[in-house]
Backbone bond lengths (Angstrom), bond angles and torsions (degrees), N, CA, C in turn:
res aa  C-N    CA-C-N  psi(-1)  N-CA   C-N-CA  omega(-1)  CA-C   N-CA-C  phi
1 X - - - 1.470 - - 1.530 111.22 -
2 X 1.138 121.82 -44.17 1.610 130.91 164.23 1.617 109.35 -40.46
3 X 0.977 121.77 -64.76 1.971 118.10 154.89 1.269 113.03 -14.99
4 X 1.377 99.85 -71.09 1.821 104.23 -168.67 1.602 112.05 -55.93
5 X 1.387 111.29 -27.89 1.353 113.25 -152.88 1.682 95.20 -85.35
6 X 1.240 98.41 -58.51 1.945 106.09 146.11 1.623 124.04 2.95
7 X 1.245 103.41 -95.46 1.419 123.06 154.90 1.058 125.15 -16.85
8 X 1.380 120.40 -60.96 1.813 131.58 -146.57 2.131 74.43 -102.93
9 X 0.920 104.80 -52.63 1.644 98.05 -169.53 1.526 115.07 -38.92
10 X 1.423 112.40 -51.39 1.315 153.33 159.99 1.635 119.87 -22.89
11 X 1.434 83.03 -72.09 1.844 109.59 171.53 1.779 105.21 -63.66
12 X 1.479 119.39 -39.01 1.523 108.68 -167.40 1.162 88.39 -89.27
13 X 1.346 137.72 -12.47 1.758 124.24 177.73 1.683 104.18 -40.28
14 X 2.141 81.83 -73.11 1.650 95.24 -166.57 1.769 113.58 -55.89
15 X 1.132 124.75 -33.15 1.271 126.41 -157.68 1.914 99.34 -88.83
16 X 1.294 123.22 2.60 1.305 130.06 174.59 1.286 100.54 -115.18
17 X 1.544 139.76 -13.60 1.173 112.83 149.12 1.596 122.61 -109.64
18 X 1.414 107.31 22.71 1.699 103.53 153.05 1.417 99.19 -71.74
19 X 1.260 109.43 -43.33 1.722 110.62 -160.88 1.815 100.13 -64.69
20 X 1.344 131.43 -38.91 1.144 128.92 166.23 2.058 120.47 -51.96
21 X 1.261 83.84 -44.32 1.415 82.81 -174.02 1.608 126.75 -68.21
22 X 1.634 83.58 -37.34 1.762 95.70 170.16 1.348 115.90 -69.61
23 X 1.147 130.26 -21.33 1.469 130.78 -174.01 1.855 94.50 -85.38
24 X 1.629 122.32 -29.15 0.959 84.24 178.85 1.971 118.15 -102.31
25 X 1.191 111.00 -1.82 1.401 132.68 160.31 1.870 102.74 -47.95
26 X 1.288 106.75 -52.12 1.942 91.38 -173.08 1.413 93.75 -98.18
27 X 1.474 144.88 11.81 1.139 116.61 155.17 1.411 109.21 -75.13
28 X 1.618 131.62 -16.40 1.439 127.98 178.67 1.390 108.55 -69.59
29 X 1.141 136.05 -21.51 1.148 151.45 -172.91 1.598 102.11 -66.25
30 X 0.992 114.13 105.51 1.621 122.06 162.00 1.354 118.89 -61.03
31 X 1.219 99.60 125.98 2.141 102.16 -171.45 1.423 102.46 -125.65
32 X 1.809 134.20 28.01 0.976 146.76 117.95 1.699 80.16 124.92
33 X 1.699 124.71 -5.06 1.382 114.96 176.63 2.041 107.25 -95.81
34 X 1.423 102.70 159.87 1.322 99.09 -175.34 1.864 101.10 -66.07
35 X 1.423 102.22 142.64 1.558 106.36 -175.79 1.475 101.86 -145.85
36 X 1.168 124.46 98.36 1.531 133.01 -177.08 2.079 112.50 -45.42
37 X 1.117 107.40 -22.26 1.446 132.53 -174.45 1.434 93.82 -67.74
38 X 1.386 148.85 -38.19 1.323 140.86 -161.88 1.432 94.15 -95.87
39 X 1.571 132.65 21.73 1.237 107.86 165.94 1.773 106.27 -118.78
40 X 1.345 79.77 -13.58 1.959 84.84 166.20 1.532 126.34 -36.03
41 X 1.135 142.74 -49.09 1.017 152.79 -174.99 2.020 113.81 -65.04
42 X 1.569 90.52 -32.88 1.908 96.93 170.03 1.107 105.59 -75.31
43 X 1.206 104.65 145.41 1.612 124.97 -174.48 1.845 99.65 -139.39
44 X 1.529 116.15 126.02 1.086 154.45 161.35 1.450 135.85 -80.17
45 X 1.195 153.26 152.68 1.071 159.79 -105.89 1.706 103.98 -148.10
46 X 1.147 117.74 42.09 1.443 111.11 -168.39 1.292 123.02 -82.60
47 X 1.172 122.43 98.70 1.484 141.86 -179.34 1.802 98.30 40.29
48 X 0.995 108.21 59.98 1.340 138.61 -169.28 1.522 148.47 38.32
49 X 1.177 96.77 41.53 1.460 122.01 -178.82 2.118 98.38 -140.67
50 X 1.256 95.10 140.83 1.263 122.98 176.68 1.370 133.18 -65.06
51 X 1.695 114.98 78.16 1.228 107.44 -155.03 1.590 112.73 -129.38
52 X 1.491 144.62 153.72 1.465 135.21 -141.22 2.018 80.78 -98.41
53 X 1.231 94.19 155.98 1.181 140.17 167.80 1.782 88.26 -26.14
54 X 0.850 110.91 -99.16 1.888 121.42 -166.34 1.449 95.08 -32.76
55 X 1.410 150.50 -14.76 1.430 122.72 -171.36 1.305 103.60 -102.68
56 X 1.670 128.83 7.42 1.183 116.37 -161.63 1.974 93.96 -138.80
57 X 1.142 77.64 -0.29 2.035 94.45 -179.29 1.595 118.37 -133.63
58 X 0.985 109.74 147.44 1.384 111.97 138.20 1.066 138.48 -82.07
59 X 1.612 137.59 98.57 1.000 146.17 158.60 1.685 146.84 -68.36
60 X 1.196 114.60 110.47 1.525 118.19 -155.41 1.855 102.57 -123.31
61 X 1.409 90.84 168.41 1.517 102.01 172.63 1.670 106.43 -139.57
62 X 1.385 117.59 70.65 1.601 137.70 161.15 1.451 100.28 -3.31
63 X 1.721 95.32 -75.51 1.522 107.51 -154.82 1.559 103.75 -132.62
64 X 1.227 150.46 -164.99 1.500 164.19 -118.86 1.904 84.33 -125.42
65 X 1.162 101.13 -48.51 1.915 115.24 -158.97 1.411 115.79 -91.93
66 X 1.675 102.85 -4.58 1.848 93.85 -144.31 1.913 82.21 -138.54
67 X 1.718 106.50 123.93 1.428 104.20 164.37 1.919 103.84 -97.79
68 X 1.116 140.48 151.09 1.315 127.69 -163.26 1.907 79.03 -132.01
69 X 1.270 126.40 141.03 1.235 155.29 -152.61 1.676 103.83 -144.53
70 X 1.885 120.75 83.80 1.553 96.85 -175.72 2.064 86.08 -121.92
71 X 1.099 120.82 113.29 1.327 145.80 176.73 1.764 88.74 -67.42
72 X 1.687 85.53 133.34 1.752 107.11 -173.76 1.452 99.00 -76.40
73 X 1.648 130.12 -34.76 1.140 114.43 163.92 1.502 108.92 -118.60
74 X 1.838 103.84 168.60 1.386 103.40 -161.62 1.502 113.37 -89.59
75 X 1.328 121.03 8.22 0.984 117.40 -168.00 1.529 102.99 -118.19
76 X 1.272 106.99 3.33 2.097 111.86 149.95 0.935 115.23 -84.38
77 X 1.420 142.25 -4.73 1.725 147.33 147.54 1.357 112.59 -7.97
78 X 1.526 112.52 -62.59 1.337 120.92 -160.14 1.401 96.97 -104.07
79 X 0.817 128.60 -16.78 2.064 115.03 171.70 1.663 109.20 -71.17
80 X 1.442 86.11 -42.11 1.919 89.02 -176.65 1.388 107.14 -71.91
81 X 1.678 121.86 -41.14 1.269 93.40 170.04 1.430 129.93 -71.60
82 X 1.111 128.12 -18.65 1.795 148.85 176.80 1.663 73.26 -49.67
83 X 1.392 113.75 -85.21 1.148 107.36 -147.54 1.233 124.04 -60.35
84 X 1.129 128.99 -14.88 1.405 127.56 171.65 1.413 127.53 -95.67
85 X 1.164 116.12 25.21 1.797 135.49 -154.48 1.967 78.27 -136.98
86 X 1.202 120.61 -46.24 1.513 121.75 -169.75 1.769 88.38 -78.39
87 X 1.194 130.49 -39.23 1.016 127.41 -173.46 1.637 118.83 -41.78
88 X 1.371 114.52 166.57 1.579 140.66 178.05 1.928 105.19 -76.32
89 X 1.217 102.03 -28.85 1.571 95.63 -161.72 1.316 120.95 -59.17
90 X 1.843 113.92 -32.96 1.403 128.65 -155.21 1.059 140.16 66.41
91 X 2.232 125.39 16.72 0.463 145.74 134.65 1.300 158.56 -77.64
92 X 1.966 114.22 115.77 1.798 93.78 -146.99 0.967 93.68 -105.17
93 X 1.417 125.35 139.04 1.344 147.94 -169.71 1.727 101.90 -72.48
94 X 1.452 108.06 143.82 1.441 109.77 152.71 1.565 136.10 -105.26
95 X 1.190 135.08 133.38 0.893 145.17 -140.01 1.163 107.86 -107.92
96 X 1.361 143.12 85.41 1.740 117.37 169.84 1.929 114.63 -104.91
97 X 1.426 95.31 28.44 1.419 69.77 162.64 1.634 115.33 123.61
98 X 1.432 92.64 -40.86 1.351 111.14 -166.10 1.549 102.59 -134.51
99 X 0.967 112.90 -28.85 1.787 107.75 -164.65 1.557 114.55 -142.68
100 X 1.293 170.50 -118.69 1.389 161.77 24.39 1.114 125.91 -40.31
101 X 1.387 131.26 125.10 1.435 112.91 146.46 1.292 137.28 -118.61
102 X 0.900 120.76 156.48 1.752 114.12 -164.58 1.430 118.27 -113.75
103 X 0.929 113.93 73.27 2.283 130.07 173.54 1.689 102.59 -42.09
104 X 1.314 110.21 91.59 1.049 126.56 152.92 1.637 124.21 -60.73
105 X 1.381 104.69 90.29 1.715 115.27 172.16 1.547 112.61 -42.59
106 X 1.194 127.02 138.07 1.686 143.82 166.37 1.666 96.43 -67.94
107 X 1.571 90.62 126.03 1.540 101.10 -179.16 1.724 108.36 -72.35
108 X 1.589 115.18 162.93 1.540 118.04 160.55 1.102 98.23 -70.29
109 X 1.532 100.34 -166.00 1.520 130.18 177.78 1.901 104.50 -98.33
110 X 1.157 113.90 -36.45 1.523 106.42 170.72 1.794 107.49 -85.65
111 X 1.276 126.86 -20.15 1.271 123.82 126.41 1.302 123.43 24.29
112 X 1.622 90.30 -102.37 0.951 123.85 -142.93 1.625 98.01 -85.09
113 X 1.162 125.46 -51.23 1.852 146.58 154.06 1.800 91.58 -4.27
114 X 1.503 89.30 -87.16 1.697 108.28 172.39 1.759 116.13 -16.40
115 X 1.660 107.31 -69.81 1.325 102.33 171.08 1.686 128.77 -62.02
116 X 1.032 114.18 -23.05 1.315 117.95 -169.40 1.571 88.77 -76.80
117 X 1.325 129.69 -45.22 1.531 122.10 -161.93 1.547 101.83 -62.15
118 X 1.337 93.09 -37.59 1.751 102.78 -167.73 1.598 99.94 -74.45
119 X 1.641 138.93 -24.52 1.316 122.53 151.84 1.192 112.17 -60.02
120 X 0.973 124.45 -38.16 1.370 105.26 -165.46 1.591 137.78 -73.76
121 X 1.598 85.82 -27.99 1.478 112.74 169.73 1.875 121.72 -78.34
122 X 1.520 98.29 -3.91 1.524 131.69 166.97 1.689 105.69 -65.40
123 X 1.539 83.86 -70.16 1.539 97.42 175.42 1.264 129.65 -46.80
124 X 1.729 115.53 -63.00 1.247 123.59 -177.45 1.595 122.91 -31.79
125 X 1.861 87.63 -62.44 2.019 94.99 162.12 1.041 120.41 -48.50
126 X 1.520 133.23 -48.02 1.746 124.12 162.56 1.471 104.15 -26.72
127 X 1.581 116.17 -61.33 0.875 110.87 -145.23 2.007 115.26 -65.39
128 X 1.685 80.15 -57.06 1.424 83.63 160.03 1.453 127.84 -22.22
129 X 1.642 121.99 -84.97 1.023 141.65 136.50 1.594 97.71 17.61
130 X 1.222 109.96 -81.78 2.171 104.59 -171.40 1.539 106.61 -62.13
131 X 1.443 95.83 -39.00 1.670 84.41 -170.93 1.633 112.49 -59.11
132 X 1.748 112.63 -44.17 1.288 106.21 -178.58 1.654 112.72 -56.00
133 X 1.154 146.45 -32.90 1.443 153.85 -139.84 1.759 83.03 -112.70
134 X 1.683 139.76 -22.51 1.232 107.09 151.11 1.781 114.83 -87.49
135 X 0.968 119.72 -32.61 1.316 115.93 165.02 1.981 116.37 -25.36
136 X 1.399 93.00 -72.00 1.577 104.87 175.03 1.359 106.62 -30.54
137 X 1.717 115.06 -76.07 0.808 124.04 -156.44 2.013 116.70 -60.71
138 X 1.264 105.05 -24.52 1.549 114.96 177.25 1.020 97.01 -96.12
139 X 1.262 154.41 8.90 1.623 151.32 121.77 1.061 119.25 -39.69
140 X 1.701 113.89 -60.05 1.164 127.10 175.90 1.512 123.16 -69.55
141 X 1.065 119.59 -33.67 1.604 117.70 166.48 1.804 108.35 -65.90
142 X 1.497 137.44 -53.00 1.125 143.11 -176.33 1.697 94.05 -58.65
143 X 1.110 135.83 -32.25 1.635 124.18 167.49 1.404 134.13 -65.73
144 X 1.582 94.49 -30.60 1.495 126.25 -179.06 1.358 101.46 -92.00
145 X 1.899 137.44 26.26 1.241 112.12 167.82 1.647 65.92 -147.37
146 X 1.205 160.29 46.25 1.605 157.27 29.20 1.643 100.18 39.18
147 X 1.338 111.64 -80.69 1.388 131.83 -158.02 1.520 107.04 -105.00
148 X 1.145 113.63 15.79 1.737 98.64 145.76 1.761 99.05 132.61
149 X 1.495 100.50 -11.37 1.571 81.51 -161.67 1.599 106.31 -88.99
150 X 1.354 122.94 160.57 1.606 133.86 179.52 1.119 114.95 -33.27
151 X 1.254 145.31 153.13 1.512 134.78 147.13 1.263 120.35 -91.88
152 X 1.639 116.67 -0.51 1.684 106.92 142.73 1.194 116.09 -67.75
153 X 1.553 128.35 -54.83 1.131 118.91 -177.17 1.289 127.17 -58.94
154 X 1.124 112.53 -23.21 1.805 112.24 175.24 1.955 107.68 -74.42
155 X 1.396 86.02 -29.90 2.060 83.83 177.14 1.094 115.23 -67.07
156 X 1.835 121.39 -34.54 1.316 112.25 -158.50 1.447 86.34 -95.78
157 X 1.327 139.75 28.64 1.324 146.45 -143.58 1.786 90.99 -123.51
158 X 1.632 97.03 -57.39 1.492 115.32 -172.43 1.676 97.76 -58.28
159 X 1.390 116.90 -63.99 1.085 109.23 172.80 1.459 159.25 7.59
160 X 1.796 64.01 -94.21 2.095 86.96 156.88 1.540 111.63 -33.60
161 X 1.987 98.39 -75.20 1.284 122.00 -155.30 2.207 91.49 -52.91
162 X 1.078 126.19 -46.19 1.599 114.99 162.42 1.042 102.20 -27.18
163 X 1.212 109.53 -91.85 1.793 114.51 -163.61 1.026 117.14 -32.20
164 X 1.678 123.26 -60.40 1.448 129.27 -176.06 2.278 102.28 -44.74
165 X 1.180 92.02 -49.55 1.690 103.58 173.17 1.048 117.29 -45.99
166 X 1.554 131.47 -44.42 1.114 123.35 -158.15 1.835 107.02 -94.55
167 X 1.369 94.93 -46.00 1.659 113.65 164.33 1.935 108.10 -26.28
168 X 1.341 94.81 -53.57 1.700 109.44 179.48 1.400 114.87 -74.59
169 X 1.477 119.41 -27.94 1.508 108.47 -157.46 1.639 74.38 -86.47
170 X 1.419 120.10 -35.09 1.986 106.68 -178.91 1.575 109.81 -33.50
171 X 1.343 90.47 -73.71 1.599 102.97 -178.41 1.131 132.97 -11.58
172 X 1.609 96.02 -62.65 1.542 109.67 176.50 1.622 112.93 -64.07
173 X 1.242 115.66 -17.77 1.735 116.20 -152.00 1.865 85.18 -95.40
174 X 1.444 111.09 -38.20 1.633 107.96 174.92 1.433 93.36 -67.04
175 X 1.272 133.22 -72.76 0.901 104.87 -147.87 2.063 132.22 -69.30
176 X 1.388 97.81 -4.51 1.476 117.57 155.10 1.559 114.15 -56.47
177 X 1.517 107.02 -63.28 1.410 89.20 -161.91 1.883 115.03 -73.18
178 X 1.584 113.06 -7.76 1.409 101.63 168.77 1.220 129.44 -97.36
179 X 1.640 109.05 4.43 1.254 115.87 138.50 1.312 138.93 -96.66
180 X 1.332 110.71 5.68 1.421 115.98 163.25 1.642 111.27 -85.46
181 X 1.725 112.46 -18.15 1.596 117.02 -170.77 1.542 90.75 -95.09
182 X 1.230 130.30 -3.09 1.540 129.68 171.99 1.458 110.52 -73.13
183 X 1.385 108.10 -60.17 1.479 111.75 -164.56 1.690 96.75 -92.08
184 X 1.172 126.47 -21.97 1.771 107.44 176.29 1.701 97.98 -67.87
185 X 1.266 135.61 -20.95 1.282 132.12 -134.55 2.027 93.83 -92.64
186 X 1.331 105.87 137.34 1.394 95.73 -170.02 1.433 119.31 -98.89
């Protein structure tokens, strides 16, 4: 029974950090509201080591449209904006001097289409992702009754590892559709 528990322990590892990863994969996802999360991925020049935006700033969200960027010293002004002008996002920061802010444009309607495909195709790999980690794990039990163990216990073994699967493939499907009601939302 220690096997099984093995396994299924094993299997909810990987399948709890698809679920981590995807949650943080569609927070990068721009849903046309200001989201401090899409600047995670820039990396900056901090007294010479490579470090994201938030350890060298304060980062805020004013309003719905507006990320506000005010750097603890004044002379990271111009790296953060460098760096976010070099950035993926396509948003050019404004500069007055003292702070950045970043005017988040209102998405279209084909937009918005676009992002939802791109959650979804977020998801799917989650999904994947669980299915392989029950796969493994019902690999690993059918080896383990190879080497001695019951073939009740390996069924009620398979089981579990279902349930644990299905519990997860939910997850992912909530957490799709309230990010799909994020970015359709106008």
């Amino acid at each position: 029974m220690a096997e099984v528990k093995e396994y299924l322990a094993k299997a909810e590892e990987q399948m709890e950090e698809s679920i981590l990863y995807l949650d943080e994969a569609l927070g990068r996802i721009r849903a046309g509201k200001a989201n401090v999360k899409i600047l995670d991925p820039i990396r900056i020049d901090y007294y010479g080591t490579q470090a994201s935006i938030s350890s060298a700033a304060s980062v805020t969200t004013p309003d719905q449209r507006t990320i506000a960027i005010q750097p603890w010293e004044k002379n990271m002004l111009s790296v953060i904006e460098r760096a976010i002008i070099n950035s993926e996002i396509g948003i050019m920061p404004i500069n007055n001097g003292e702070m950045l802010r970043l005017q988040i444009p209102p998405l279209t309607e084909e937009r918005r289409r676009e992002l939802v495909k791109k959650c979804k195709q977020e998801c799917e790999n989650a999904k994947m992702t669980v299915r392989n980690a029950r796969r493994d794990a019902i690999e690993g039990l059918k080896k383990a009754v190879k080497d001695g163990m019951s073939e009740d216990v390996e069924k009620d073994g398979e089981a579990e590892v279902q349930k644990i699967h299905d519990r997860y493939i939910k997850k992912i499907d909530e957490l799709f559709a309230a990010k799909e009601k994020e970015v359709m939302t106008v």
